[in-house]
N, C-alpha and C positions, 0 to 999 in steps of 0.2 A: 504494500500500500504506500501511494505516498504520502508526504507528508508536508505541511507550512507550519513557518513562524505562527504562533498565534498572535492576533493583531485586531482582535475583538470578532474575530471568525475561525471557524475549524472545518474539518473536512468529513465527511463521512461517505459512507461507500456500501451500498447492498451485502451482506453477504451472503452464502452460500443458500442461509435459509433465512428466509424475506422477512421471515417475524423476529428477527434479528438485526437489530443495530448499530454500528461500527463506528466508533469515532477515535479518531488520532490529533493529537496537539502537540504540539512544541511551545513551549513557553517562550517568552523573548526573555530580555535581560533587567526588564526593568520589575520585573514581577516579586511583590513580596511573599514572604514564607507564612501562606495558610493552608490548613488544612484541605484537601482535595478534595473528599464531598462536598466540602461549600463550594469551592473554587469551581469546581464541574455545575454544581447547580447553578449558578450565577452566571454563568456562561453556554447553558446546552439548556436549550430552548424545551420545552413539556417533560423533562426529566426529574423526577424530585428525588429529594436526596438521602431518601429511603432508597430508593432502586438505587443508585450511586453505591450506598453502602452496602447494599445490597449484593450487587457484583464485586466490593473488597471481599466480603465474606465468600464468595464462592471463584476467588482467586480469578475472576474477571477483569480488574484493575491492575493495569503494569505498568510499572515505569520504569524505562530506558532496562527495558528486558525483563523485569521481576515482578511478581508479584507485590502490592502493598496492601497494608489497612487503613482506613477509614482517614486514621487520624496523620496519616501521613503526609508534613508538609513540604509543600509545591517549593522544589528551587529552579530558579532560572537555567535554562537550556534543558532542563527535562522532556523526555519525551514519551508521551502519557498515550495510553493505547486500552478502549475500555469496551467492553460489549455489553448492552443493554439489549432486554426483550422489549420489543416495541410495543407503544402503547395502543388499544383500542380505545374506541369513547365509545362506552357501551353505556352511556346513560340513558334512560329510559327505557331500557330493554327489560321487559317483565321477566320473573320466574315462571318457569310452567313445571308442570306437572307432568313431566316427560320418562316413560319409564326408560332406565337406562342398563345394561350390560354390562355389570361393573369385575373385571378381574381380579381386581387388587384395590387397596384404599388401605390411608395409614396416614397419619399429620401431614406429611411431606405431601404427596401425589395420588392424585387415581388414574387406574388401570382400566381402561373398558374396550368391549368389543365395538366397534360402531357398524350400525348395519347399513348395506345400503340405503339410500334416500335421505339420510342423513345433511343436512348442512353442519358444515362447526360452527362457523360463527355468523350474525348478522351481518346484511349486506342491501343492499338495493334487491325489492323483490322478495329479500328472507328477513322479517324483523320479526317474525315468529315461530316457533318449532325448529329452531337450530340446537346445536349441542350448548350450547352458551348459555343459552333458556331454560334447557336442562339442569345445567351445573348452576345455575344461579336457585335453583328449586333445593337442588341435593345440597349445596351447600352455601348455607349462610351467610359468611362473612368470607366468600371466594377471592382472595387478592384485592382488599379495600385501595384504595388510594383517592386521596385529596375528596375522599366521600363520593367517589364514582367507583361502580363496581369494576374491576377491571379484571374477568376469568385467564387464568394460569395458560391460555394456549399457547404451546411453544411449535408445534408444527400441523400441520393439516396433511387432512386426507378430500381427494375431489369426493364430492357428494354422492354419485353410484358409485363410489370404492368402501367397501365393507374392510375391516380387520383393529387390528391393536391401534390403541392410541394411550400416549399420559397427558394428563395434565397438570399442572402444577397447582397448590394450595395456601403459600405461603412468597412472600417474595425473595426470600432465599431459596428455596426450591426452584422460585421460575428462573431467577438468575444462574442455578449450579445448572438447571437443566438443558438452556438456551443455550451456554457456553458449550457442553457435549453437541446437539446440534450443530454447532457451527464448528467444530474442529473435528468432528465425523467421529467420537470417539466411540460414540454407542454401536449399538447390532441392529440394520435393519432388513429383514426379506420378505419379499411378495410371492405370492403365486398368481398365476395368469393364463391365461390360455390365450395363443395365437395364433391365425390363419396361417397355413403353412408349415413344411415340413421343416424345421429353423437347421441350419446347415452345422455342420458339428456340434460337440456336446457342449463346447461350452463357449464362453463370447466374451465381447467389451464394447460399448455402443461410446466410442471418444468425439460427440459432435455438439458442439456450441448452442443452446438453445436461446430464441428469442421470441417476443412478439410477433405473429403471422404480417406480413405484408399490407396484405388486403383483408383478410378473416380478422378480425381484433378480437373476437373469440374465441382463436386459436392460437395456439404455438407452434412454431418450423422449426425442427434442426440442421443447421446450417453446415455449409462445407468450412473447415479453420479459414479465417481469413474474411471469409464472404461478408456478414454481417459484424460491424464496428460494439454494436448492441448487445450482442450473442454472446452469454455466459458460458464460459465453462460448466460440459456437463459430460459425466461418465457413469452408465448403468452396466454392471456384469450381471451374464445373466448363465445360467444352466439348464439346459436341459432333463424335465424329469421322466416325460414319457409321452411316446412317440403313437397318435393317430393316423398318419398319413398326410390330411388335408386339416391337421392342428396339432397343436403341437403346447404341452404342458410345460410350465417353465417355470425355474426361480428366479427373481432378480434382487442382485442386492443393488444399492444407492451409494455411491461415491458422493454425489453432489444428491441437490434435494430442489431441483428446479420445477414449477409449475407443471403438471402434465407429462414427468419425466421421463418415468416408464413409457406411457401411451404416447407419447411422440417421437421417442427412440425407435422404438418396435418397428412402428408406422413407417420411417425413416428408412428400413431396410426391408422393407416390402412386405412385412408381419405384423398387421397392424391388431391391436388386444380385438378379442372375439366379441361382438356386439357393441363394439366403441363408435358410438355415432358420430361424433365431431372427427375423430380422425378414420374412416372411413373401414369401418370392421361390422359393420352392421347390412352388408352383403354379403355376397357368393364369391370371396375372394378365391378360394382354392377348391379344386374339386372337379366332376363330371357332368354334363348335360343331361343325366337322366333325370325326369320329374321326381321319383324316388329319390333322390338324394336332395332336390330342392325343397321337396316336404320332409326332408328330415332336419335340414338345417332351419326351416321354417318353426320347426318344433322344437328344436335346439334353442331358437333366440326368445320364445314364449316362455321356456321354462328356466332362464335365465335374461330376464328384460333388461339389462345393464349390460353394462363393460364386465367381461369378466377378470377380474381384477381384486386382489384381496391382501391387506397388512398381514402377514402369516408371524412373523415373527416380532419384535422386540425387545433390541438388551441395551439398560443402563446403568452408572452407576450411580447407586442409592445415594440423596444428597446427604443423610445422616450418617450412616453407616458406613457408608463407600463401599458397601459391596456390591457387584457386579450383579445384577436379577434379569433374569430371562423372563417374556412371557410369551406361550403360545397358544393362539386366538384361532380356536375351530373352523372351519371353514363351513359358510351359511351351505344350509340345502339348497338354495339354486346353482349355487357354485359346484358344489360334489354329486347334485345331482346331471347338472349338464355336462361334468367328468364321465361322469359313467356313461350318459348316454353314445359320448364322443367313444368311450371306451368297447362298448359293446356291438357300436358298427366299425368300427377298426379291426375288433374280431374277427367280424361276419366278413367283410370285404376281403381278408385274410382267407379264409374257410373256405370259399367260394372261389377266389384267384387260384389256391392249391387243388 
């Protein structure tokens, strides 16, 4: 990243994962020795100095390479490097009464399945029956600040993607959590199903994602170079079991970009099975007999979304710091439209010999 003199402005820069905030300063020389949460809050616009303290405690604050605390005074030519979880203004957003799939729950974090149809948080269009709504129902006093509620979300899932998620409950927890996020330190793997027989068992999808062109609904991955816009983005994926005309897979997440998985895929001619926006919700691979088109016809009925699922998540515990796995069953439409994939891949089999 780079970096300026501070001069009553600082720099910040997206990172990896977008509900994630990044800012670097350089102090000048004229600057007196005060403490650095104040010093940061007086100078970094909607950040208070709870959250500031917040990420000293979960080793988020560093200066000129180190770790510091709270009450660590600012000297001239420091060079101060801090990640904050971005704010939402979620005020006025009611609780509801939303039954939720809870895996784990403890002071720190909860653990839940999220099933498809799902929003996480309010938006244009969604200002009610999000997952937000929910956790404002489930829990009471979910990450207060300045007397707006502000829910612990440190990453999303698109709204037809079913599987694991955490959230935070406390603002040191969002802060220890946000920080694994963005330095990839946690475990995360999907499951998916994609058109297409995917060429060897295993992969690495290295293409810069950005804003679509023309679609602003969508995302492109771009060739290196092409797009100035276009982040860094790399999904490895594996291989688990082979239908012919689909193809089951894992992927893990390097980066954590918009749409990653489902526009990587798409990218390499395997776009996720029933993904409407990146064009998986026809007849990508396969034969001309009507038999097969009413089976895929029957296929996308009993799975009406992206097939697409959070399967695993590992992080480490913001109290304990031990390392917790969780693993998030995969819904009936999902393992049922496995099987169906599975049982004409049989037949097709049976019938060829």
């Amino acid at each position: 990243m780079e970096e300026e003199v501070f001069n009553g402005s600082h720099q910040e820069m997206e990172s990896d994962q977008e509900l994630v905030r990044e800012v670097s300063i350089v102090i000048d020389k004229g600057q007196e020795a005060v403490r650095i949460d104040k010093f940061l809050c007086s100078r970094v616009e909607r950040i208070s100095r709870t959250k500031f303290q917040a990420a000293a405690d979960a080793k988020s604050l560093i200066v000129n390479g180190k770790p510091v605390k709270s009450s660590y005074k600012v000297q001239p030519g420091d060079h101060i490097h801090v990640l904050i979880p971005r704010p939402f203004g979620y005020e006025g957003i009611e609780p509801e009464d939303i039954p939720l799939n809870i895996i784990h729950e403890d002071s720190d974090l909860i653990i839940i399945n999220k099933p498809a149809g799902l929003v996480v948080h309010p938006g244009v269009g969604n200002f009610t029956g999000t997952l937000v709504n929910a956790l404002l129902f489930h829990v009471k006093d979910l990450v207060k600040t300045n007397d707006a509620l502000k829910p612990g979300i440190v990453h999303r899932l698109d709204k037809e993607t079913s599987g694991v998620m955490v959230i935070a409950k406390n603002e040191y927890a969002l802060a220890f959590l946000a920080k694994q996020f963005f330095e990839k330190t946690n475990e995360r793997k999907y499951l998916t199903l994609v058109w297409g027989d995917v060429e060897g068992d295993t992969g690495t999808i290295d293409k810069p994602i950005a804003r679509h062109q023309t679609d602003r609904k969508k995302m492109h991955a771009y060739e290196p170079f092409e797009n100035e816009n276009a982040k860094h983005s790399v999904t490895h994926y594996k291989v688990i079991e082979r239908f012919g005309y689909a193809t089951l897979i894992e992927c893990v997440l390097e980066t954590g970009r918009t749409h990653q998985i489902r526009v990587h895929m798409a990218s390499i001619g395997h776009p996720v099975f029933n993904d409407k926006r990146y064009g998986g919700n026809v007849i990508v691979k396969g034969t001309i007999f009507s038999k097969y088109k009413q089976f895929v016809e029957n296929c996308f009925k009993v799975c009406p979304r992206q097939a697409l699922h959070a399967k695993i998540l590992g992080i480490e515990h913001p109290t304990h710091k031990e390392f917790i796995r969780f693993d998030s069953e995969l819904p009936s439409d999902m393992s049922d439209l496995i099987e169906k994939w599975r049982s004409y891949s049989k037949g097709r089999l049976e019938n060829y010999i």
